[in-house]
Every structure is written in structure tokens, then in C-alpha cells.
PDB file of N, CA, C and O in Angstrom:
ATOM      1  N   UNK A   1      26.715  13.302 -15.862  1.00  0.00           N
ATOM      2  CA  UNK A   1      25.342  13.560 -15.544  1.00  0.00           C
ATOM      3  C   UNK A   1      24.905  12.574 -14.463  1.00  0.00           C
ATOM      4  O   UNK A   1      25.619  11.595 -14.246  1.00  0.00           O
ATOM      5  N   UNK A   2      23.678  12.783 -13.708  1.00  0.00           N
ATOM      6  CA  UNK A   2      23.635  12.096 -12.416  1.00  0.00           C
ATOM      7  C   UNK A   2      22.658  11.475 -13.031  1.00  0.00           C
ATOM      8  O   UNK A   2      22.106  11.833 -14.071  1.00  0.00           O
ATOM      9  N   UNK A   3      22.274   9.834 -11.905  1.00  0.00           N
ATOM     10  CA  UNK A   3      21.645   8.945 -12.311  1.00  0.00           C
ATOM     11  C   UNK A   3      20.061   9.580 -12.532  1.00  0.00           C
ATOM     12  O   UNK A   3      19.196   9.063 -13.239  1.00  0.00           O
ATOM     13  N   UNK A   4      19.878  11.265 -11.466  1.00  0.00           N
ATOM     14  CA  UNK A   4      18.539  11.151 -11.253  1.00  0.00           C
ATOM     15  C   UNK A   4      18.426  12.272 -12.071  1.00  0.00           C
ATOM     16  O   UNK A   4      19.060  13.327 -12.045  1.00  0.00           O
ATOM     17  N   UNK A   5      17.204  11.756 -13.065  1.00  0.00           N
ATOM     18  CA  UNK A   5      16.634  12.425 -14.056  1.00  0.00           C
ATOM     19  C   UNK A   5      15.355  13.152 -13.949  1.00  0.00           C
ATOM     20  O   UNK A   5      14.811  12.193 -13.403  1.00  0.00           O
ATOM     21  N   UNK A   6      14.422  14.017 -14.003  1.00  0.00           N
ATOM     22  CA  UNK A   6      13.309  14.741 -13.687  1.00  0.00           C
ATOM     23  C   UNK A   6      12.570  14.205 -12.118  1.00  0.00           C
ATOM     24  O   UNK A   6      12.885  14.221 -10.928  1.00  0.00           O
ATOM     25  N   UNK A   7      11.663  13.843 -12.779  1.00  0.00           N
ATOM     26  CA  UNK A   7      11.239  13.974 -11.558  1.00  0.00           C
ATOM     27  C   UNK A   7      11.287  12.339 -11.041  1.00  0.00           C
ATOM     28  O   UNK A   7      11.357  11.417 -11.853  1.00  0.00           O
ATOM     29  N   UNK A   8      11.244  12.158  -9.763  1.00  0.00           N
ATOM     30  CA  UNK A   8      11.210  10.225  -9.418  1.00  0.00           C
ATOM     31  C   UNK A   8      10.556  10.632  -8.304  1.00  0.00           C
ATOM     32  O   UNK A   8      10.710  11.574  -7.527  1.00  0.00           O
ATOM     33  N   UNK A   9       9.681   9.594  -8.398  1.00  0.00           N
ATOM     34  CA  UNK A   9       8.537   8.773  -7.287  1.00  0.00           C
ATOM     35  C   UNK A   9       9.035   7.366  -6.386  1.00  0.00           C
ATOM     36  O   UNK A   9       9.694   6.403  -6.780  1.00  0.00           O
ATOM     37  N   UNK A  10       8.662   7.545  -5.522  1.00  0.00           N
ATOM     38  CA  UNK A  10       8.928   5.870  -4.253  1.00  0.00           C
ATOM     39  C   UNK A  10       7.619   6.009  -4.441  1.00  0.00           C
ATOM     40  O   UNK A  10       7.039   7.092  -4.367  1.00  0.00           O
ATOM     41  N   UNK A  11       7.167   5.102  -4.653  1.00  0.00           N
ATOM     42  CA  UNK A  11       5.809   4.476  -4.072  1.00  0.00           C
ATOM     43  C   UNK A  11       6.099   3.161  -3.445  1.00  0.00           C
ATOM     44  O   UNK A  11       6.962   2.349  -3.779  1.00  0.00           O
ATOM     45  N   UNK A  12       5.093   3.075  -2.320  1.00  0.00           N
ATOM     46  CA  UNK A  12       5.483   2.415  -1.428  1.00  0.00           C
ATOM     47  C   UNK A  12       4.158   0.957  -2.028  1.00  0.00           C
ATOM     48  O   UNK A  12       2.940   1.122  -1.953  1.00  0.00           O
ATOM     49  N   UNK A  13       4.791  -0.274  -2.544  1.00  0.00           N
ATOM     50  CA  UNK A  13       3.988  -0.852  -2.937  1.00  0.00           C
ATOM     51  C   UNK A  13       3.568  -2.175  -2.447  1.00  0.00           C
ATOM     52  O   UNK A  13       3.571  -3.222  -3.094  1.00  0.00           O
ATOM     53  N   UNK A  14       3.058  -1.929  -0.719  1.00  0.00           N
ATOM     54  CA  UNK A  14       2.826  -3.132   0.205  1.00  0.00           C
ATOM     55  C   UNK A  14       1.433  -3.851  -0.554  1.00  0.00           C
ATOM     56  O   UNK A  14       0.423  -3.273  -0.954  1.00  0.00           O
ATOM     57  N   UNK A  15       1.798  -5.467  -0.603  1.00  0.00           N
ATOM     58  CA  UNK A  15       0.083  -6.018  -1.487  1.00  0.00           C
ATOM     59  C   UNK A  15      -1.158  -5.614  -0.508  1.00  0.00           C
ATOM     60  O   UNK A  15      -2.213  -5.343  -1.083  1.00  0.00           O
ATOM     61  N   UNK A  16      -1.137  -5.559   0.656  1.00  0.00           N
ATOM     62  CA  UNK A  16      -1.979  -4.851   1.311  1.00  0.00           C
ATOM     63  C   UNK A  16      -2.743  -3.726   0.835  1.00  0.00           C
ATOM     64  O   UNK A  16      -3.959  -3.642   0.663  1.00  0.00           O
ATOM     65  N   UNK A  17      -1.647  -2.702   0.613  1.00  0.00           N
ATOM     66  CA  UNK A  17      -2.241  -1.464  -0.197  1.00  0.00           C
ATOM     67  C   UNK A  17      -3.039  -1.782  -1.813  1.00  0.00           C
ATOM     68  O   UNK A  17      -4.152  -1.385  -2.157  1.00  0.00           O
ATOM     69  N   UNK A  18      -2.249  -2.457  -2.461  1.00  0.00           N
ATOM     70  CA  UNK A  18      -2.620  -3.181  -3.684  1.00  0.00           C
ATOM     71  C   UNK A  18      -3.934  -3.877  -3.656  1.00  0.00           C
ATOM     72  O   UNK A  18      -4.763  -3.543  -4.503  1.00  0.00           O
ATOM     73  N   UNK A  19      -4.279  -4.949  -2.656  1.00  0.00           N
ATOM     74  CA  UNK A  19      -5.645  -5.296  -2.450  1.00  0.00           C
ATOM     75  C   UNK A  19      -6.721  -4.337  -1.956  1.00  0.00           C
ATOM     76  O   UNK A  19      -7.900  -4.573  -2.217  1.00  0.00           O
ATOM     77  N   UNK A  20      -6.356  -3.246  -1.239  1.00  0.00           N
ATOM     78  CA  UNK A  20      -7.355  -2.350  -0.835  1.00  0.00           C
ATOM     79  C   UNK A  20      -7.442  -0.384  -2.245  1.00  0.00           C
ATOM     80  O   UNK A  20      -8.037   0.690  -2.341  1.00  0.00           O
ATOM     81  N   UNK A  21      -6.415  -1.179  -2.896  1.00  0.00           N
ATOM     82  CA  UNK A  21      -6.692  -0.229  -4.039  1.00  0.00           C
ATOM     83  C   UNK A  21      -6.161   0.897  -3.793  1.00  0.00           C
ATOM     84  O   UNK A  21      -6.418   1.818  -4.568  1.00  0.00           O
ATOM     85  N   UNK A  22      -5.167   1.164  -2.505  1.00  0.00           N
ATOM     86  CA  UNK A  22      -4.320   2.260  -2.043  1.00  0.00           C
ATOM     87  C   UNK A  22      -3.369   3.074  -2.993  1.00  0.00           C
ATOM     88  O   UNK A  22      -3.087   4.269  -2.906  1.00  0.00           O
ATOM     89  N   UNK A  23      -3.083   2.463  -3.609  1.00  0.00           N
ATOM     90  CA  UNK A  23      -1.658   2.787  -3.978  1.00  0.00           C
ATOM     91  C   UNK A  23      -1.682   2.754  -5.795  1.00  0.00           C
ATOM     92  O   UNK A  23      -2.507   2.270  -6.570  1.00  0.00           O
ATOM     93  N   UNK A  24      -0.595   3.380  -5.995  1.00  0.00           N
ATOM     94  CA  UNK A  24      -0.532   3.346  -7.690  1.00  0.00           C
ATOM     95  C   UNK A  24       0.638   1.755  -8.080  1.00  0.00           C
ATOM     96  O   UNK A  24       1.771   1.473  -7.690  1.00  0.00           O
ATOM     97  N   UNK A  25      -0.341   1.041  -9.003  1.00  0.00           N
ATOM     98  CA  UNK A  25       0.553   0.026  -9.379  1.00  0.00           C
ATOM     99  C   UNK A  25       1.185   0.181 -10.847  1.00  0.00           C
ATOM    100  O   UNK A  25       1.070   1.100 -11.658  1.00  0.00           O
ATOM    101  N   UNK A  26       1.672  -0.654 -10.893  1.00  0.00           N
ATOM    102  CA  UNK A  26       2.137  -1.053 -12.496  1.00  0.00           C
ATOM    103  C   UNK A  26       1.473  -1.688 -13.241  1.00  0.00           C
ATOM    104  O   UNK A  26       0.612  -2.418 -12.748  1.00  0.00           O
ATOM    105  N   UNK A  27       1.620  -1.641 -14.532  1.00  0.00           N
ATOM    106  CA  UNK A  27       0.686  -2.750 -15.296  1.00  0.00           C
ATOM    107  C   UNK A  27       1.084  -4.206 -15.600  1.00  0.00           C
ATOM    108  O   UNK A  27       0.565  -4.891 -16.481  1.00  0.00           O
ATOM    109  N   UNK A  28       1.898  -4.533 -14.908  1.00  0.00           N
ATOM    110  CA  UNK A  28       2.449  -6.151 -14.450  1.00  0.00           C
ATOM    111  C   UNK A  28       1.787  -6.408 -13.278  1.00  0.00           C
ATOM    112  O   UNK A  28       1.515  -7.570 -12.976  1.00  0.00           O
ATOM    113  N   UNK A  29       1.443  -5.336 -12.465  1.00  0.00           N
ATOM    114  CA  UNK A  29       0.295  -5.733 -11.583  1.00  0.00           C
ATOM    115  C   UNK A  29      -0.747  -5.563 -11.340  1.00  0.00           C
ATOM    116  O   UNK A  29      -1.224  -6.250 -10.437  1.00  0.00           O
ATOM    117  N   UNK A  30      -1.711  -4.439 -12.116  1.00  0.00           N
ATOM    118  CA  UNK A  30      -2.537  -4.721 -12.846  1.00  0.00           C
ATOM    119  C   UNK A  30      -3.299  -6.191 -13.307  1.00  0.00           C
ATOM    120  O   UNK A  30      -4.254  -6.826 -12.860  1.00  0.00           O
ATOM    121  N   UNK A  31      -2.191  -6.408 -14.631  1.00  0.00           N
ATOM    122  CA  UNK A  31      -2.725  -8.066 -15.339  1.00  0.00           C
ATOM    123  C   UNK A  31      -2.697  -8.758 -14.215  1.00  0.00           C
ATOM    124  O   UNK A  31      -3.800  -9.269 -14.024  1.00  0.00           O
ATOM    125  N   UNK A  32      -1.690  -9.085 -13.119  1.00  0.00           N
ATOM    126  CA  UNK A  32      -1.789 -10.132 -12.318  1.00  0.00           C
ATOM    127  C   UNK A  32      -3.136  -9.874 -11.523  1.00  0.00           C
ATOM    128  O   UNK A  32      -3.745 -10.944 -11.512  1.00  0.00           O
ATOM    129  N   UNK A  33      -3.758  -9.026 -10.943  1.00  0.00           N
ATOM    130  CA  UNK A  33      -4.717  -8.644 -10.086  1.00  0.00           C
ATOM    131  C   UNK A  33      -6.141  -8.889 -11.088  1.00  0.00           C
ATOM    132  O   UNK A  33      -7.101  -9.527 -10.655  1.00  0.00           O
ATOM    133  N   UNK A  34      -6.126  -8.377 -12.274  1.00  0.00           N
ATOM    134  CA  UNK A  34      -7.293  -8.558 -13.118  1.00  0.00           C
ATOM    135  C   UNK A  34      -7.273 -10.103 -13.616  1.00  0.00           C
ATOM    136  O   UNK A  34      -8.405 -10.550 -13.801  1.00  0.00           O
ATOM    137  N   UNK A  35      -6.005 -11.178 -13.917  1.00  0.00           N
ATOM    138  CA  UNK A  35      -6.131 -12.147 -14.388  1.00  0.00           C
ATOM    139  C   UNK A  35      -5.329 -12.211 -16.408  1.00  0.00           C
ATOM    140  O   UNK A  35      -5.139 -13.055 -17.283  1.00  0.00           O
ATOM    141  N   UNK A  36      -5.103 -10.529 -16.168  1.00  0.00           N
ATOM    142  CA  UNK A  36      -5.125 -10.073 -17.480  1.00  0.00           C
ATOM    143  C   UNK A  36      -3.346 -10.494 -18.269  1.00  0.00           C
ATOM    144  O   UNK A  36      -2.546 -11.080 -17.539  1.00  0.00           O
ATOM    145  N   UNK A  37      -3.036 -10.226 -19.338  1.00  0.00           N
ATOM    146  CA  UNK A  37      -1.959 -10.573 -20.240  1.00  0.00           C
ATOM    147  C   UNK A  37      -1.421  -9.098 -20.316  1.00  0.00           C
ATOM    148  O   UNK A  37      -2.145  -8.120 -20.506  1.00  0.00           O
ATOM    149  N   UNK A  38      -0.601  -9.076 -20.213  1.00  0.00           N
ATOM    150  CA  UNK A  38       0.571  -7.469 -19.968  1.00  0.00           C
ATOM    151  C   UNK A  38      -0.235  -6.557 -21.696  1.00  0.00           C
ATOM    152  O   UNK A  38      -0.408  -5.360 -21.923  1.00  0.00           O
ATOM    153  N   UNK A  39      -0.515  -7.700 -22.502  1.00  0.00           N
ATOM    154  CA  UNK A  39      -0.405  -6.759 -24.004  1.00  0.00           C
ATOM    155  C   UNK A  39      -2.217  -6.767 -23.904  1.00  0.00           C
ATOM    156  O   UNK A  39      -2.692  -6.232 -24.906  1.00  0.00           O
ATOM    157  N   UNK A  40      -3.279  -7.258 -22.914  1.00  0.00           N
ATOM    158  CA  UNK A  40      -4.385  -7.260 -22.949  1.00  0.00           C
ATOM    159  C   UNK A  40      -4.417  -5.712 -22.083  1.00  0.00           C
ATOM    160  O   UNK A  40      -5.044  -4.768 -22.564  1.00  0.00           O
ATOM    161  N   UNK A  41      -3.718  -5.592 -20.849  1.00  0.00           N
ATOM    162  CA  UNK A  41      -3.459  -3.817 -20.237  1.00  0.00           C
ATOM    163  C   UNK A  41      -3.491  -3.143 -21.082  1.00  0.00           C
ATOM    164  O   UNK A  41      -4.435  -2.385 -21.306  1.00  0.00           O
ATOM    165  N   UNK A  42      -2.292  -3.255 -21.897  1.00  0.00           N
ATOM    166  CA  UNK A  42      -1.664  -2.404 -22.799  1.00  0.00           C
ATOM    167  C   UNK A  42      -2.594  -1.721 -23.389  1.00  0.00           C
ATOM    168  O   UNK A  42      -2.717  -0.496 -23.409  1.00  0.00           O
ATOM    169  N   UNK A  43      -3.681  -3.030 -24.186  1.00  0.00           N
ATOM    170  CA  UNK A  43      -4.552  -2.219 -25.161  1.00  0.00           C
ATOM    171  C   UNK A  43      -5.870  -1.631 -24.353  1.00  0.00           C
ATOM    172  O   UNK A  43      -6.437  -0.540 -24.420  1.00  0.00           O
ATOM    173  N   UNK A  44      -6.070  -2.587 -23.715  1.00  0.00           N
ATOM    174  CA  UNK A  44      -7.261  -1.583 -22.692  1.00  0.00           C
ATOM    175  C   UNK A  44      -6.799   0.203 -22.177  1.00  0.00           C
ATOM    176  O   UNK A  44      -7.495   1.214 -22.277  1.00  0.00           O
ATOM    177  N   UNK A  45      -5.691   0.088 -21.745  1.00  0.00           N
ATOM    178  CA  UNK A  45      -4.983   1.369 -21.645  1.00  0.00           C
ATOM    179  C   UNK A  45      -5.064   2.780 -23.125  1.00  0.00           C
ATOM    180  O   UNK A  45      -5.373   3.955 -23.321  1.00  0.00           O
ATOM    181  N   UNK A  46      -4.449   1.357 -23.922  1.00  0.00           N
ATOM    182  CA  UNK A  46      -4.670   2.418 -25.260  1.00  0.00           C
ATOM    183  C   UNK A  46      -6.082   3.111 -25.454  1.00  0.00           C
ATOM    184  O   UNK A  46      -6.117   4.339 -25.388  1.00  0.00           O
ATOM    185  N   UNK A  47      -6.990   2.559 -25.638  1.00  0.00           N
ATOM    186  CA  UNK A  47      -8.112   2.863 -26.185  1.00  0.00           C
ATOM    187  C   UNK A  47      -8.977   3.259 -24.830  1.00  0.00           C
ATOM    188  O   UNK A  47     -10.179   3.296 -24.569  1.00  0.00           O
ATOM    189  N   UNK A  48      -7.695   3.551 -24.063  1.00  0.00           N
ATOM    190  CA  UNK A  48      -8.402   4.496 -22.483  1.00  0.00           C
ATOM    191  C   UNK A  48      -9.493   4.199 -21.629  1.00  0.00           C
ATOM    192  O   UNK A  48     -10.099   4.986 -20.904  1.00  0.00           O
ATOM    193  N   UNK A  49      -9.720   2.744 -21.817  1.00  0.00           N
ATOM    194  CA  UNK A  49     -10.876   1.666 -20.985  1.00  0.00           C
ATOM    195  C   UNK A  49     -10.178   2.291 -19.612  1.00  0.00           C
ATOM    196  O   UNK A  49     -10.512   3.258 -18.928  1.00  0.00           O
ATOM    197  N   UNK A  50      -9.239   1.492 -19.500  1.00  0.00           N
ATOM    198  CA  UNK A  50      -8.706   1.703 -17.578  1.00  0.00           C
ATOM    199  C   UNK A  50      -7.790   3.463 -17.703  1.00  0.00           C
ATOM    200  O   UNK A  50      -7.050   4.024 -18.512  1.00  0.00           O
ATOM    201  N   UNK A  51      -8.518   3.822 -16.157  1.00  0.00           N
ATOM    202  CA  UNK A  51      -7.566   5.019 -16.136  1.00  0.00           C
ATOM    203  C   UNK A  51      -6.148   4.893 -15.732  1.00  0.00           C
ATOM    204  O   UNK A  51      -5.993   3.825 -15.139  1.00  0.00           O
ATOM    205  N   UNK A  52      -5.003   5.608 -15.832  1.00  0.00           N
ATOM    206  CA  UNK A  52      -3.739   5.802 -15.736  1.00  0.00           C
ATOM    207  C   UNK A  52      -3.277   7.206 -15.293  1.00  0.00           C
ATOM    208  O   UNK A  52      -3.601   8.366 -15.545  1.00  0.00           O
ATOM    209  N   UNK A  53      -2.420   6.605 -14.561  1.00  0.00           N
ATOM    210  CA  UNK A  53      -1.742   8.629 -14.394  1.00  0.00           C
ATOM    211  C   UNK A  53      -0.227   8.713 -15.630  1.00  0.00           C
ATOM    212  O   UNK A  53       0.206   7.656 -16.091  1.00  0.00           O
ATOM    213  N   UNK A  54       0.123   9.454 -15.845  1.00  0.00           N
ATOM    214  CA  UNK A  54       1.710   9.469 -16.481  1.00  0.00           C
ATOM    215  C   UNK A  54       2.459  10.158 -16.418  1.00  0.00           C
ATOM    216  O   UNK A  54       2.177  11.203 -17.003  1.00  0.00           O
ATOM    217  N   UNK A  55       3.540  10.139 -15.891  1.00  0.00           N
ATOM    218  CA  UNK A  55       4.239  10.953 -15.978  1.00  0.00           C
ATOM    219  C   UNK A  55       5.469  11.170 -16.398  1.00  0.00           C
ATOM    220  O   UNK A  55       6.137  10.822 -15.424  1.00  0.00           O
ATOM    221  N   UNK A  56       6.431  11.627 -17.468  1.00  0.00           N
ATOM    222  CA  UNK A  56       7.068  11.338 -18.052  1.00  0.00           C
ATOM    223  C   UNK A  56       6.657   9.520 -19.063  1.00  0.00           C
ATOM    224  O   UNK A  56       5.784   9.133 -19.839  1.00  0.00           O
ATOM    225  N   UNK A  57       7.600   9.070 -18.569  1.00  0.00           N
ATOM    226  CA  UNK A  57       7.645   7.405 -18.949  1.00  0.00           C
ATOM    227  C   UNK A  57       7.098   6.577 -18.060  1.00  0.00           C
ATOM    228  O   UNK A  57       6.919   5.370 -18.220  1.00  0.00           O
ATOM    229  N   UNK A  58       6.743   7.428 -16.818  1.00  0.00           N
ATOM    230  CA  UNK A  58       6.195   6.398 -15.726  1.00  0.00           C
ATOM    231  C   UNK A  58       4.630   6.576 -15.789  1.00  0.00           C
ATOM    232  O   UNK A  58       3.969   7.571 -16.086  1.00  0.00           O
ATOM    233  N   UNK A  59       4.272   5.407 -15.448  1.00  0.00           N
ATOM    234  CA  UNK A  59       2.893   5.081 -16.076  1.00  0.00           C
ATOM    235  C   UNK A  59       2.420   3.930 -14.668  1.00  0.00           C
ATOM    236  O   UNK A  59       3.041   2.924 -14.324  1.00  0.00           O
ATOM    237  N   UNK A  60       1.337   4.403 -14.149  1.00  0.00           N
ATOM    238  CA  UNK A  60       0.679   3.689 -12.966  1.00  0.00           C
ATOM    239  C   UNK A  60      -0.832   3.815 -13.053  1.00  0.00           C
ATOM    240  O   UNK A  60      -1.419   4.804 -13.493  1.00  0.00           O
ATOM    241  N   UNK A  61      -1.279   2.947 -12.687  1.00  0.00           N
ATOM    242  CA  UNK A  61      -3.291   2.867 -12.480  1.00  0.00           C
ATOM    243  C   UNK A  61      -3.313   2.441 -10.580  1.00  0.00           C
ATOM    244  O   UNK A  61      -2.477   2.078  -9.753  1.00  0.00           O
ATOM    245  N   UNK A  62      -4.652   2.725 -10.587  1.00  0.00           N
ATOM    246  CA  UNK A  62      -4.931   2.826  -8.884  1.00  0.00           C
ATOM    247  C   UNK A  62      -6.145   1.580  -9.347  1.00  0.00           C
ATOM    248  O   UNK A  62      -6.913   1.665 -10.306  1.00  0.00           O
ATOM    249  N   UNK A  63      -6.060   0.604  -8.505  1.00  0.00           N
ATOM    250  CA  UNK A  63      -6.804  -0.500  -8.846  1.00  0.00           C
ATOM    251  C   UNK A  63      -8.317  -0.744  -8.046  1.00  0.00           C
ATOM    252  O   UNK A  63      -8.679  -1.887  -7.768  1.00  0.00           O
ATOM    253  N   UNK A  64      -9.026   0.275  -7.763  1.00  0.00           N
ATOM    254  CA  UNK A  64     -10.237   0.844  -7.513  1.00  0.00           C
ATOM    255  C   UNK A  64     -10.445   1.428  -8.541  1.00  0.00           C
ATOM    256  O   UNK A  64     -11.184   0.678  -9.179  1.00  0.00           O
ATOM    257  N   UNK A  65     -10.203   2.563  -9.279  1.00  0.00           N
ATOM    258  CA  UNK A  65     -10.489   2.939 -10.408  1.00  0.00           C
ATOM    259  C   UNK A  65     -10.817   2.345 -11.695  1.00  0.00           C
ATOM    260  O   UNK A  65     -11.694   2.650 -12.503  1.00  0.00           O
ATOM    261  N   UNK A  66      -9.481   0.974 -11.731  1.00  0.00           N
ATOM    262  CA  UNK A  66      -9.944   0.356 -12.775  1.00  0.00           C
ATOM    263  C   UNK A  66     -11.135  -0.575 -12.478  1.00  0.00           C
ATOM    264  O   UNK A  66     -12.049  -0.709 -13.292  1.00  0.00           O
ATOM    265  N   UNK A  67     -11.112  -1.065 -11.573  1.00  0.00           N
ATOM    266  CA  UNK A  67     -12.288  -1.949 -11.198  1.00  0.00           C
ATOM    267  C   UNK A  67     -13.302  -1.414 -11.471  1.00  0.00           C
ATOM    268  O   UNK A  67     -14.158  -2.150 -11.963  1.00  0.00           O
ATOM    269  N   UNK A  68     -13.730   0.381 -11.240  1.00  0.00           N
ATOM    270  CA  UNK A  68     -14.448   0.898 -11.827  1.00  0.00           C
ATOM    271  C   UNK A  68     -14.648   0.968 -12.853  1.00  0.00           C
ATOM    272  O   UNK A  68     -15.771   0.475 -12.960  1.00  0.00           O
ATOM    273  N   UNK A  69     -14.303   1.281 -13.857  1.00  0.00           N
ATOM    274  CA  UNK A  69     -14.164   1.273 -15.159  1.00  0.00           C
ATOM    275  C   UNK A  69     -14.203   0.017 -16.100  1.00  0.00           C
ATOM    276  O   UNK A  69     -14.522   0.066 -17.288  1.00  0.00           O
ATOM    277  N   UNK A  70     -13.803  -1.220 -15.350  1.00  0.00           N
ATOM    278  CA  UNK A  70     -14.081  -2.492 -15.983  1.00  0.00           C
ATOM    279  C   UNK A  70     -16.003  -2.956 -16.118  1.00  0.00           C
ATOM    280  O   UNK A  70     -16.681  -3.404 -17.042  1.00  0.00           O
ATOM    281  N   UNK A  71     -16.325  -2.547 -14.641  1.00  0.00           N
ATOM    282  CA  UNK A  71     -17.815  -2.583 -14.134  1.00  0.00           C
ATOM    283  C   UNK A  71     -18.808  -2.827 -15.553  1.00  0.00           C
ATOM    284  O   UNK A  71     -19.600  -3.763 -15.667  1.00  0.00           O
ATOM    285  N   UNK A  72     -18.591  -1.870 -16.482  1.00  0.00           N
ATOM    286  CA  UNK A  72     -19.229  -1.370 -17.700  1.00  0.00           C
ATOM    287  C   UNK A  72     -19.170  -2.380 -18.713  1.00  0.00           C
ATOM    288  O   UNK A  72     -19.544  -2.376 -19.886  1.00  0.00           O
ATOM    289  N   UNK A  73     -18.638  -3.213 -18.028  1.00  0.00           N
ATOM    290  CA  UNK A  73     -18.335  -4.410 -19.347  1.00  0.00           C
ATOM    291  C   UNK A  73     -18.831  -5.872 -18.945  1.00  0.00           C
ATOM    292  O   UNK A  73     -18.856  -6.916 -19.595  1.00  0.00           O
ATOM    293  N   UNK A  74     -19.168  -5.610 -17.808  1.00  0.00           N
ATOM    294  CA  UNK A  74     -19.797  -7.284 -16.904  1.00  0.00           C
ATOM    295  C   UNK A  74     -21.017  -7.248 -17.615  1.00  0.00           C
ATOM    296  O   UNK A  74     -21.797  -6.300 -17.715  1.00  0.00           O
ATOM    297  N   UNK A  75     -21.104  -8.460 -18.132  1.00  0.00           N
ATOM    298  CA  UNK A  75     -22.457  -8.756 -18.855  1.00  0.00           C
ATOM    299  C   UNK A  75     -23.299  -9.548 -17.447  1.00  0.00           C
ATOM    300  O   UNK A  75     -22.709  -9.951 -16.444  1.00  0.00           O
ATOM    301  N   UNK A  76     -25.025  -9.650 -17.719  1.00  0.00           N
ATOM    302  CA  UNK A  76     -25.448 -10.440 -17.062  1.00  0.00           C
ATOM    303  C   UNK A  76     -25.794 -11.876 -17.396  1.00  0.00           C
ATOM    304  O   UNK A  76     -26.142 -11.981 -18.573  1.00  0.00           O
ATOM    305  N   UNK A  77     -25.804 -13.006 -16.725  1.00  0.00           N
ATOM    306  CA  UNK A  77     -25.916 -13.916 -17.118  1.00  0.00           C
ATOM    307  C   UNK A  77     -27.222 -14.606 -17.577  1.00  0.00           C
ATOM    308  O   UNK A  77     -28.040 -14.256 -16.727  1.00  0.00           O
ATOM    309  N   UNK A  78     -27.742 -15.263 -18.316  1.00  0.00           N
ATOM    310  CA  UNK A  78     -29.117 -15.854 -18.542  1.00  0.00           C
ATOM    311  C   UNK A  78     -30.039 -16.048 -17.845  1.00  0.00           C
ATOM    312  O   UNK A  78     -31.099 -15.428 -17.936  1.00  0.00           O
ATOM    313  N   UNK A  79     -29.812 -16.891 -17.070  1.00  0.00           N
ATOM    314  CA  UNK A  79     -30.559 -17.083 -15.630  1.00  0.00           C
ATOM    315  C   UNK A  79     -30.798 -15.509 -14.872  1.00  0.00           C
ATOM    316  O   UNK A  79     -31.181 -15.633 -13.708  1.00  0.00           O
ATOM    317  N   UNK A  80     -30.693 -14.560 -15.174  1.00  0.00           N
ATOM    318  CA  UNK A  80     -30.688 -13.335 -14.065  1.00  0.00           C
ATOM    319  C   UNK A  80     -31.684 -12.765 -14.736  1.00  0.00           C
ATOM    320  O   UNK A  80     -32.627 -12.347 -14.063  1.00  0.00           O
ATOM    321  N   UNK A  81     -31.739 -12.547 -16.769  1.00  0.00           N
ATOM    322  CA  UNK A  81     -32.386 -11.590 -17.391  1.00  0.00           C
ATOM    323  C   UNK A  81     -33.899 -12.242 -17.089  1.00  0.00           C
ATOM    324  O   UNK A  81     -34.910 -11.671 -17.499  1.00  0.00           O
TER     325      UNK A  81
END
């Protein structure tokens, strides 16, 4: 049987693209970009806070989206209310 199994993706993953939110990352880069712990993704993922695409076993977020989706959780600070 050949190495290549359903379907496979190149994504092209320049940090350029990564800082401007281009591109689909991983969730090792993800946590590094948010500050976050691989098993803190994980569960945000689970309980479907950050969006994800999937396909098969491969699993990527677009890091504009999550930034969106984090938004909802910034508290304001004392001094502001």
C-alpha cells in the first residue's frame, strides 16, 4: 500500500502568513501565538470556543478566526467600568 492515504494538504506555513492570519495552522501554533498550553487548545477546541476545520485526522484553525472568537471572553478592567 502507498504512503499516500486519502486525501493530503501542503499548506504553505510562512510566519508571515501566520501573523497576518493567512493560513491554516496547527494547534502547537495556535498555543504558541495565543501564549496558550497545547492541552489549554485542546479543551477550548473541545467545547468549540475556537473554530477548526477537520479533516480526516487533520485538524487546523485560521488565527483571525480564533482571535475572533476569543474577543468574547476579554473582560474589562476597573478603571474603564
Amino acid at each position: 500500500m502507498s504512503e499516500n492515504r486519502g486525501l493530503c494538504f501542503v499548506l504553505d506555513m510562512k510566519k508571515a502568513d501566520i501573523k497576518n492570519g493567512q493560513s491554516w495552522v496547527t494547534r502547537e501554533q495556535v498555543a504558541q501565538h495565543f501564549g496558550f498550553s497545547l492541552r489549554t487548545v485542546a479543551n477550548l477546541q473541545k467545547r468549540r470556543v475556537l473554530p477548526f476545520l477537520k479533516v480526516g485526522r487533520l485538524v487546523r484553525f485560521n488565527i483571525n478566526r480564533c482571535e475572533q472568537a476569543l474577543i468574547k471572553f476579554e473582560t474589562k478592567s476597573i478603571s474603564e467600568m
